[in-house]
Phi, psi and omega in degrees: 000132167221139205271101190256132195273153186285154189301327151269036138347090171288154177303313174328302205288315203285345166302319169300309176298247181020276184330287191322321186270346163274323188280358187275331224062055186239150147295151158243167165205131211250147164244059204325138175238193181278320184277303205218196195193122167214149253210093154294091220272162199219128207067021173286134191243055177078322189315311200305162179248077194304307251269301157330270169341327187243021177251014181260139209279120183129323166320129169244325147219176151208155254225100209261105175309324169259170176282141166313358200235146217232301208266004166298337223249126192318316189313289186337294195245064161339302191304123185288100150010127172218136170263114133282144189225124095078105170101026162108310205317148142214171183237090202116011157297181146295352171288138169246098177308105176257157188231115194212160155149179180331161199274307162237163175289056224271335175193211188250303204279315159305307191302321160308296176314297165309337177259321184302323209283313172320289183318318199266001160258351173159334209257116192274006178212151210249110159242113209219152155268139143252315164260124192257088147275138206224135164291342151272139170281012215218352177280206172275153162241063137112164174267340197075211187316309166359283193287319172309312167335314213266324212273328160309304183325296216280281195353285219294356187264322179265336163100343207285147187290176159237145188217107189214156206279150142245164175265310130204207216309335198261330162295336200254295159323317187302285169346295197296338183256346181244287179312182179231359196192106189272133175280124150298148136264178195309318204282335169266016177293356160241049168238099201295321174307276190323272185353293152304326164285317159316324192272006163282005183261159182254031150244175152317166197216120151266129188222108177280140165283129168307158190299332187222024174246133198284180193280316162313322162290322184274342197278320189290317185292333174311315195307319192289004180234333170281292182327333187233027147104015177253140200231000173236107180219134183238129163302144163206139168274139164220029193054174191228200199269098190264150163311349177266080185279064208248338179227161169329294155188197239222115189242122184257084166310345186288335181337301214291315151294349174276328166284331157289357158276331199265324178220163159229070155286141181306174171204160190226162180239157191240065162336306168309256190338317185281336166245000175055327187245155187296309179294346164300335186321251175000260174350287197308311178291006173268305177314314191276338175288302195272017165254028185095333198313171189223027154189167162243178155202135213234114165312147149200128183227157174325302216218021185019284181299002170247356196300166165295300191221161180034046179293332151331299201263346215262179187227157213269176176295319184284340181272328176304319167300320185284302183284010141319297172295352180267350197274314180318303209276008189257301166336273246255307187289338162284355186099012193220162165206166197273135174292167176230146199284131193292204169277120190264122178290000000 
């Protein structure tokens, strides 16, 4: 990190900065120039509070040589991250994992119905909601524990894993005892409490990008989950709020390689969400298999025009059997392929 002091600086202000960065337990190294003096903190371990540093009188920025986010980051981890998950199944891996069913969990038997139709076009992990945050308050919000109930039901009949949101902390517990894979969704990627009681948890945790955060915001909220000592943490683009309404929102593909340069955690793409329309689904998830991604995770509902939420995007069992099949032949042209769901005994 470096402190560049404005050009009328006094020796007093660049002392105080000097002092501030020993009393933080950094080196300082002051760097006299022809214009200005800028200030080297030396050793930094992610920690620092620039925000101090830079409210200090002479300062003129500062300026973070490194990334802010530490154990997320290939500098950290070269070696890419692989999620192992209950059956053989990973994630960051060369396999592209796919996740696909309702948006929610509406009953027992649709839920079921949803799982049988996924599993049998391809998809080795199962999703749904039981806690729905719905931008209206009047919309459905979930069945709750019920649906985890329901959604465990669909496991033990498909083999298929479960991957479903929680809400906070007392959601998480819940999750961590009926799932296999607890969900951040977009509107909580900055809810630093949750973020943490995730990162106590012992299962994997997906953690979607906000609707309005940039990829250092998604790199930082991962962090707040490694930090407190859980390392399976899987990424997802799930687009973000663009100016345009011709779509849901603006599903940013460049994600997926900026991020696999930047940490190496897996990251996965969400087609439904990043485009809100059903014909859109396909393409994109094609897209996203040929920029890299290393899972989807995919609407699918029985019966669409009856889903509770988000029935616009979701896909019918016949259009998901197809775009399987176009994602294996995109999967197979990079060297890569879609897992396939084991057997149920």
């Amino acid at each position: 990190m470096l402190i560049v002091m404005q050009h009328s600086a006094t020796a007093d202000e660049i002392k105080r900065v000097v002092e501030t960065i020993e009393e933080l337990g950094y080196q300082a190294r002051p760097m006299p120039g022809k214009q200005r003096t800028a200030v080297g903190l030396v050793g930094n371990d992610g920690k620092v509070d620039s925000s101090r540093l830079a409210a200090l009188p002479g300062v003129l920025e500062v300026i973070h040589v490194t990334q802010p986010y530490k154990q997320v980051s290939r500098e950290w981890k070269p070696e890419s991250t692989v999620i192992k998950l209950p059956g053989g199944l990973t994630i960051g891996g060369d396999d592209v994992v796919v996740m696909a069913g309702p948006c929610s969990v509406e009953g027992e038997s649709q839920i079921v119905a949803a799982a049988r139709a996924v599993r049998d076009a391809g998809a080795v992990i199962l999703r749904g909601g039981a806690f729905k945050p719905r931008t209206s308050p009047y919309s459905f919000q979930g069945l709750g524990k019920k649906g985890l109930e329901m959604l465990a039901k669909a496991r033990e009949e498909t083999g298929l894993l479960i991957v479903t949101e929680a809400l906070d902390a007392p959601g998480v517990d819940l999750v961590e005892r009926w799932g296999d894979i607890i969900q951040i969704g977009a509107r909580n990627m900055q809810n630093y409490a949750l973020l943490k009681r995730a990162g106590r948890a012992r299962k994997p945790v997906l953690l979607k990008r906000g609707i309005a955060a940039t990829i250092t915001e998604l790199l930082l909220a991962a962090e707040y989950i490694l930090a407190e000592g859980n390392q399976q943490v899987i990424l997802c683009e799930r687009g973000v709020r663009g100016f345009d309404p011709a779509t849901r929102f603006l599903f940013d593909l460049t994600a997926v390689p900026l991020v696999h340069k930047l940490s190496h955690l897996p990251i996965i793409a969400d087609p439904s969400h990043g485009t809100g329309l059903r014909d859109k689904v396909t393409p994109m998830a094609r897209a996203a298999v040929a920029a890299g991604a290393d899972g989807l995770i995919v609407e699918v509902h029985p019966t669409p025009d009856r889903a509770l939420s988000d029935g616009a995007q979701s896909l019918t069992p016949e259009q998901f059997a197809e775009l399987m099949k176009q994602c294996r032949i995109i999967a197979e042209a990079i060297g890569r392929r879609v897992a396939e769901p084991a057997e149920v005994s």
